[in-house]
C-alpha positions in Angstrom: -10.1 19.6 -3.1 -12.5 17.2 -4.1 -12.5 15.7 -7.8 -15.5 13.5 -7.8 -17.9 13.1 -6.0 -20.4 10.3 -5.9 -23.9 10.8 -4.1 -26.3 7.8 -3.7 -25.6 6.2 -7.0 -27.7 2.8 -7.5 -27.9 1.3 -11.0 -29.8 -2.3 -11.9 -30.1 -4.2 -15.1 -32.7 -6.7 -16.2 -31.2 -10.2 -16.9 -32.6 -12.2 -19.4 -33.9 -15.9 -17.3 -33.3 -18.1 -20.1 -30.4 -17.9 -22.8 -30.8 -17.3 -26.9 -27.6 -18.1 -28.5 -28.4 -20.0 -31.7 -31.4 -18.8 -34.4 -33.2 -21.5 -33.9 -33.8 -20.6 -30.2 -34.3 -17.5 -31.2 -37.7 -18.0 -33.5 -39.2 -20.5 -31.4 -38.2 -17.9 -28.4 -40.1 -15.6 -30.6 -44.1 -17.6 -29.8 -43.1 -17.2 -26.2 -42.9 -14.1 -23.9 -39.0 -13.1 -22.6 -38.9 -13.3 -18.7 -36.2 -11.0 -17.1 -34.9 -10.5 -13.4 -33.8 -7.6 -11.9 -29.8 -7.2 -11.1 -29.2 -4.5 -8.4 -25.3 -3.7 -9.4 -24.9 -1.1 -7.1 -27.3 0.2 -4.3 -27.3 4.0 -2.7 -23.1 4.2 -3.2 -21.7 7.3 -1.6 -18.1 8.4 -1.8 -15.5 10.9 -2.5 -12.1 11.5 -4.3 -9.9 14.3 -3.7 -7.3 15.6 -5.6 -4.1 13.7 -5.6 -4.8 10.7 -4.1 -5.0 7.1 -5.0 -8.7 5.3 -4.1 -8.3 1.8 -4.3 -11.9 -0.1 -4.9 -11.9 -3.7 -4.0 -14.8 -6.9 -3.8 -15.5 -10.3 -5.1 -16.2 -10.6 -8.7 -19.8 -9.3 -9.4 -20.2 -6.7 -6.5 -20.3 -4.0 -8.7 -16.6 -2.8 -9.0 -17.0 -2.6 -13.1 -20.2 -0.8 -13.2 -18.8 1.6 -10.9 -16.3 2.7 -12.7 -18.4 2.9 -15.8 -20.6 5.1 -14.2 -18.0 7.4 -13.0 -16.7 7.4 -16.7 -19.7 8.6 -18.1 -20.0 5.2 -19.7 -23.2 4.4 -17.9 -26.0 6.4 -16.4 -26.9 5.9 -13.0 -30.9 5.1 -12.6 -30.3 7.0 -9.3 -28.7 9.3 -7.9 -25.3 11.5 -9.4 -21.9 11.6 -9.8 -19.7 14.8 -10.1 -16.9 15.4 -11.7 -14.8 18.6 -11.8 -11.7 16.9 -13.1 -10.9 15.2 -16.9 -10.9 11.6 -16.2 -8.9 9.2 -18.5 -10.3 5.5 -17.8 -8.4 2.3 -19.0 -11.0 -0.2 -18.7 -12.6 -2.1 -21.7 -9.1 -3.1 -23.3 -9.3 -2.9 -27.4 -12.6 -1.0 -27.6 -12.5 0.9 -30.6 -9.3 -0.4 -32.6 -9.7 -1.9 -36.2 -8.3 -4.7 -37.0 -7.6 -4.2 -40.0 -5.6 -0.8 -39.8 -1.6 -0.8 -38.3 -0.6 -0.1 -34.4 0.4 3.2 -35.6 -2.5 3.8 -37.7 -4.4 2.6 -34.3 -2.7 4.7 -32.0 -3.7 8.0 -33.6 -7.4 6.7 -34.0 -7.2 5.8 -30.3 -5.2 8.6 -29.3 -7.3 11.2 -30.7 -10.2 9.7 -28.9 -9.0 9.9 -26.0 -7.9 13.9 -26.3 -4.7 14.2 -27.5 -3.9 16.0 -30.8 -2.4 14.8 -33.5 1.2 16.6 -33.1 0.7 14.9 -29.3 0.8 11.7 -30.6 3.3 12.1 -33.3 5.6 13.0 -30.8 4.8 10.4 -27.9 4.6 7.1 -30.7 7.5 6.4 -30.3 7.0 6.0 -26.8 4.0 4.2 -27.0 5.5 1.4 -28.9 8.2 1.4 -27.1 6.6 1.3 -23.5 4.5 -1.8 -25.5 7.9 -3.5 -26.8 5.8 -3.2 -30.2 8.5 -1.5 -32.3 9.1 -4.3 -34.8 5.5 -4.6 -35.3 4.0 -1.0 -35.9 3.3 -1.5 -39.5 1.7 -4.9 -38.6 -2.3 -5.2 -38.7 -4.5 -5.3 -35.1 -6.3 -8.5 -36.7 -2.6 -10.6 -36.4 -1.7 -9.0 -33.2 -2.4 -11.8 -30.0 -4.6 -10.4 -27.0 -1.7 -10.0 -24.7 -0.2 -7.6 -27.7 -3.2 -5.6 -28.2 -3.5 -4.8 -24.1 -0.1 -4.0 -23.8 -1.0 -1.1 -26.6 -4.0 -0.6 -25.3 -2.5 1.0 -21.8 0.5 2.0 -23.4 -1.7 4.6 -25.1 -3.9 5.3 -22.2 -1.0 6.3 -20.3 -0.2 8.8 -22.2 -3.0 9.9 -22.7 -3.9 10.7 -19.0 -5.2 14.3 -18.4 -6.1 14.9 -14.7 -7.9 11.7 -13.0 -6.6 8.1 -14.2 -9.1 5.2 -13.7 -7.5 1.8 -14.2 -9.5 -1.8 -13.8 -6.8 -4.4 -12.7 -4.1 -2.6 -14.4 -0.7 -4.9 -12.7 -2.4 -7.9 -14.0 -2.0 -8.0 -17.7 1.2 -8.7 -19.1 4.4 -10.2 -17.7 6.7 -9.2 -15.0 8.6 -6.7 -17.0 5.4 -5.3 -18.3 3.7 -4.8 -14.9 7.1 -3.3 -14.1 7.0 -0.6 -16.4 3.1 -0.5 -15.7 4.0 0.6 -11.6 6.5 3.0 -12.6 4.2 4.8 -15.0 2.0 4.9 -12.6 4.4 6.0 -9.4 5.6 9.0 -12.6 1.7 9.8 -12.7 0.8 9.8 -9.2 4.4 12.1 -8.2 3.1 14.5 -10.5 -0.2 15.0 -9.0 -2.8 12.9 -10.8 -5.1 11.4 -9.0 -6.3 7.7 -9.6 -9.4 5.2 -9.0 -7.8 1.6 -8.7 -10.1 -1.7 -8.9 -7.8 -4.7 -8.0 -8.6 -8.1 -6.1 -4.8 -8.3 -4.9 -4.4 -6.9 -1.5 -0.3 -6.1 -2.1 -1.7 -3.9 -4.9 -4.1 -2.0 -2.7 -1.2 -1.7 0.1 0.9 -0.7 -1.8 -0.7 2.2 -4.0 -3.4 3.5 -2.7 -3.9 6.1 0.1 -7.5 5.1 0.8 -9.8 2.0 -0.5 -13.6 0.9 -0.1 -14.8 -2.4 -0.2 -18.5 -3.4 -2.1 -20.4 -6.3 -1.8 -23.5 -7.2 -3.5 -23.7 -3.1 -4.8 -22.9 -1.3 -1.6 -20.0 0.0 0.3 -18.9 -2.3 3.3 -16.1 -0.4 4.5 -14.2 2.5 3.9 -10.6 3.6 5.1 -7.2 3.4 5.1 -6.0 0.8 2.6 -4.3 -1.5 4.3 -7.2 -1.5 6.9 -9.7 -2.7 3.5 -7.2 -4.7 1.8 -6.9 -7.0 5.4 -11.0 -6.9 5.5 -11.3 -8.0 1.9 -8.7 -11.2 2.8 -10.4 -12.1 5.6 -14.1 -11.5 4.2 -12.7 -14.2 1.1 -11.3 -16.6 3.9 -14.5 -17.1 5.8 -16.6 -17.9 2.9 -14.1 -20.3 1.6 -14.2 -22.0 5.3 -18.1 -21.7 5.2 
């Protein structure tokens, strides 16, 4: 059966030319028309996800990988085209959107939790997994705004992950952390996938791809290069990163 389904999807966003950063660029920026260009992120993508499979999504940095997922998140509209879903989807992309600093993990875990869909009994019963997966046991009752990044992403998924309903999107997920924490990342996921979820999975390593996914695609500059068999796209995607090194 098929999950989602994306039909001729094409999204663009206008790029200011010239950079404000400070106020003062900013009023004299203010006697002088803005000029934008036009950024075509993705152009007339097509695809399909069935149920229970893995669909790995790889490309160089800025051929549209993030805005694709955002898309199919509901986080962006496309300018053309549509995406259907007719399956819960549970992304784990922007890491830390939404905590407050000032507030404890636990305190941050329910706001978090209940945002992504689980009640509150849920999440009573699953914190002490959640710290736990996060090693953040010792520092629950500790504030977001002391927490390091590394601390905060480790929560971040550990919530996510148990918060996944029936489709799981995950942006570079066995990159953050260290070893023992991408460890436990892989066998949550191999728990999730042996239990029927089905998964969207961006990454730029190839053994990632092989390794986890059933089928993949590759974009460049917004469109889909290649589709197949993942070890097929993860072999393109090396040798597509080769030549233009060489070149």
């Amino acid at each position: 059966m098929t999950l989602i389904t994306v039909d001729a999807v094409s999204k663009a966003f206008w790029i200011p030319t010239v950079r404000r950063d400070t106020i003062r660029e900013h009023l004299f920026g203010m006697l002088q028309p803005r000029r934008f260009h036009r950024l075509q992120a993705l152009d007339s993508v097509s695809f399909e996800v069935r149920d229970g499979e893995t669909l790995g999504i790889m490309g160089r940095n800025g051929s549209g990988k993030s805005t694709l997922l955002k898309i199919l998140c509901g986080i962006y509209p496309p300018d053309r085209g549509r995406v259907e879903r007719r399956a819960a989807v549970t992304p784990i992309l922007d890491l830390g959107v939404g905590w407050n600093p000032e507030l404890d993990a636990v305190d941050n875990v329910f706001l978090i939790g209940s945002v992504m869909g689980l009640s509150l009994g849920e999440i009573r019963r699953s914190m002490d997994a959640i710290l736990g997966f996060a090693e953040l046991q010792e520092f629950a009752n500790l504030k977001l705004a002391h927490y390091s990044s590394g601390m905060s992403s480790r929560l971040a998924y550990a919530v996510a992950f148990h918060a996944v309903r029936d489709v799981l999107v995950l942006d570079e997920i066995f990159a953050v952390g260290d070893a023992g924490f991408r460890q436990r990342c892989e066998e949550r996921y191999r728990d999730l996938h042996a239990q029927g979820h089905t998964v969207l999975l961006v990454s730029h390593d190839p053994r990632t791809v092989t390794s986890f996914c059933d089928r993949a695609l590759l974009l460049d500059h917004g469109r889909i290069v290649m589709e197949g068999p993942a070890r097929e796209i993860a072999d393109r995607y090396v040798s597509t990163l080769t030549k233009r090194i060489s070149d």
